[in-house]
N, C-alpha and C positions, 0 to 999 in steps of 0.2 A: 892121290886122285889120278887118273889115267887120262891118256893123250883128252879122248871122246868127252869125258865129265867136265876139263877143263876147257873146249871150246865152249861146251852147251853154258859153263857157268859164265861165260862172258858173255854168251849171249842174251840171258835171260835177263840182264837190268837192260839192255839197250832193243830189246825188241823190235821187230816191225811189223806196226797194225796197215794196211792198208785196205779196207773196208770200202773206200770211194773206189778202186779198181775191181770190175767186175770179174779179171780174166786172174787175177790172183787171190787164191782161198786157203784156206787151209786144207789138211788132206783128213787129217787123224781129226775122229768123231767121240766125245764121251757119251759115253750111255748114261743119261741122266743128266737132272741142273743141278743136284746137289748131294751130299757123303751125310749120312747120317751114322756117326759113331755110336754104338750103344755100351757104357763104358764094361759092361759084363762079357761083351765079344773078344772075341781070341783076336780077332783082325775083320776088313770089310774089304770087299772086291767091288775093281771098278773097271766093269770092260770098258776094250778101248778099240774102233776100229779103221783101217787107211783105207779111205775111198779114192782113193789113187790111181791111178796104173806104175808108181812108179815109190820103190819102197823109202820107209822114212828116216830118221833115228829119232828115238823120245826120248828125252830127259824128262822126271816128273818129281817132286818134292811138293812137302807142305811148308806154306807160309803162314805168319802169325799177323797176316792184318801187313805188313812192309811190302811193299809188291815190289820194290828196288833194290831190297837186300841179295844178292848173291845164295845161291843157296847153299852154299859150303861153310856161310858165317850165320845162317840161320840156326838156332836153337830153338827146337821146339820135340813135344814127347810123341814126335809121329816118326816115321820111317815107310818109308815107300820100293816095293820089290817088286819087278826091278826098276833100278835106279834109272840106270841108261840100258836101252836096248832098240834094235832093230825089228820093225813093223815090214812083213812085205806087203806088195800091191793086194787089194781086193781082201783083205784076211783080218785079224784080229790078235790082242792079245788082250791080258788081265795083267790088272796094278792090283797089289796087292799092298794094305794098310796094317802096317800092327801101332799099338799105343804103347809105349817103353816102361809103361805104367808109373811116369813118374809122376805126380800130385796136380790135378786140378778141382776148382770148385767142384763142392756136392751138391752145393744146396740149386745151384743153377748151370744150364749150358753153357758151352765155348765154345769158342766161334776162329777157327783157324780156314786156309785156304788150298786147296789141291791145286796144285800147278802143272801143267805138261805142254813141255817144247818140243815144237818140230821142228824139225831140219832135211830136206829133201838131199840122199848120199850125192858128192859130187863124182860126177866122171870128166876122163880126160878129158873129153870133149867139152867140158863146160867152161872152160878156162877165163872165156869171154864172156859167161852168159852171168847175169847178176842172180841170184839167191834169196828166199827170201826165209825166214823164223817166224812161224807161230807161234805163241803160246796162250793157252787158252788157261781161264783159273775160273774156278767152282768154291762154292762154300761149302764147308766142313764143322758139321756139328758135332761136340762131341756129348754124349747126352748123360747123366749120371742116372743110377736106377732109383727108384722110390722119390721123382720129384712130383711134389702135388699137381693135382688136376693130369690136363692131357694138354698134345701141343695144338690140337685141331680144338681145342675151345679158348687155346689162349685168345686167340682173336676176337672174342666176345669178350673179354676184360679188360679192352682196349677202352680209354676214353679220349676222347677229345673235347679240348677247349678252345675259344678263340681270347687271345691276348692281344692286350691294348698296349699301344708302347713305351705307357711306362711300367708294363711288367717284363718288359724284358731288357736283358742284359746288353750296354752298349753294343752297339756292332754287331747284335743277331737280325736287324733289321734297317730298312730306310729310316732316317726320321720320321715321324705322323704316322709313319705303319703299324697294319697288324700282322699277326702270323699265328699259325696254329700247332697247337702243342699236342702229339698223343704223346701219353701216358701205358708204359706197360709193366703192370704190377706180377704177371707172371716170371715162373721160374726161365720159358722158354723163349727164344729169339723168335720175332714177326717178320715177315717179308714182303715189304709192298713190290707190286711189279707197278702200279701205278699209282697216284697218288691225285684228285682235282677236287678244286673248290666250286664249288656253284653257288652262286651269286648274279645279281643283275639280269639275269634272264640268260646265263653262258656259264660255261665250264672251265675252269682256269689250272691248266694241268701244276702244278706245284712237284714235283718230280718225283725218283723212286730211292727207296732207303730202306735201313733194317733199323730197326730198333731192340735193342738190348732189354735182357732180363733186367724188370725192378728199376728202371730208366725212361728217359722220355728223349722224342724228337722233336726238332722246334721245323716250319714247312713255312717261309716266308709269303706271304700273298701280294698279289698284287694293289695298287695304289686303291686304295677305296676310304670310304667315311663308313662311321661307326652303324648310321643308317641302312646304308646299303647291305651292310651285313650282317643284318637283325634278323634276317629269314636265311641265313647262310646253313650251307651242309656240306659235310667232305665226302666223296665218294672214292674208296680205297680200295686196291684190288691184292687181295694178300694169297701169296704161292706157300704150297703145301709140300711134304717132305717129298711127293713125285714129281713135281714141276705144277701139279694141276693148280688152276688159280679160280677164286672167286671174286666176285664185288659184290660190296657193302655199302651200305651208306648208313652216315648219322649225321643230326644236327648240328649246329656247334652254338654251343652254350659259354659265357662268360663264368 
């Protein structure tokens, strides 16, 4: 591993997000919210661009779901080129993805994550000045050919149900609680960007999540009686392989 691979791979388990400071951002832009593999392709391209004035170094790898692993003890059938490289100000480059083709499911997607660290180059003169590491992470699908249906109707094969609490498993909820389960019987991964309960005459955000091929999620709700959520509905907002998003609604049925 080289001097450069070796700092960025220390960097990437200890990262720093600082999102509450307005005047610290990141510089390096991905083009797009998500990598769609198609597993028939030679490789997939992923521009990348520094809106900077001031040039970067990117370290980028795929992760398997571990966002803490180091990327030099990560195993997984991706590779990314180039690995580390410098970005200058105002300009662009491409990550380029190949699959090493070693075995994954056919019959359903996988779901791995693109990773890319910034680091803004030091000069002399920074000696005193503090630094700070982005790294930004995207989902990664990797899609196998001839799975039934399409990924843009999975989401009408979604069901949801509301559970009472004795159907569920210690510790998926408060005591006396309910919570609500989708169901996704398709081959392809769903992606809520948002997730709310309506009930009582309000909207009770319940948060955002993926749900797995042929799996389900459980979405705890808040304090309520079985009455109150007798005319209940979830309103879901699910993101497509460009970022674009819709919302849906359905009842929720026992």
């Amino acid at each position: 591993m080289t001097p450069i691979a070796r700092v960025f791979s220390s960097l990437a388990v200890g990262v720093v997000f600082l999102s509450t400071f307005s005047a610290v951002q990141a510089a390096i832009v991905i083009q797009g919210t998500r990598v769609v593999f198609a597993a028939d392709a030679r490789e997939v391209t992923v521009p990348i661009n520094n809106a900077s004035s001031e040039p970067v170094l990117v370290q980028s790898w795929v992760d398997d779901g571990r966002a803490n692993v180091p990327p030099e003890q990560m195993k997984v059938p991706f590779v990314v080129a180039p690995a580390v490289g410098r970005v200058e100000p105002s300009s662009g480059a491409v990550l380029r993805i190949g699959h090493t083709q070693e075995s994954l499911p056919k019959d359903r997607e996988s779901l791995f994550w693109l990773n890319v660290l910034e680091m803004p180059l030091r000069q002399e003169s920074d000696e005193n000045v503090l630094q700070f590491a982005f790294r930004t992470r995207i989902k990664l699908f990797f899609r196998p050919p001839h799975l039934p249906g399409d990924v843009d109707s999975a989401v009408d094969k979604l069901t949801w149900k509301l559970q009472s609490p004795e159907r569920l498993k210690p510790g998926t909820a408060d005591v006396g609680g309910f919570a609500v389960r989708v169901t996704n019987p398709t081959a392809y991964y769903v992606s809520f960007g948002d997730v709310k309960a309506s009930f009582k005459g309000k909207l009770m955000p319940l948060g955002t999540r993926t749900v797995a091929p042929f799996s389900s999620e459980i979405f705890v709700l808040p304090k309520a009686t079985a009455k109150e959520l007798r005319q209940a509905s979830v309103q879901y907002e699910v993101i497509n392989d460009y970022g674009g998003r819709r919302t849906l609604e359905q009842p929720l049925v026992e």
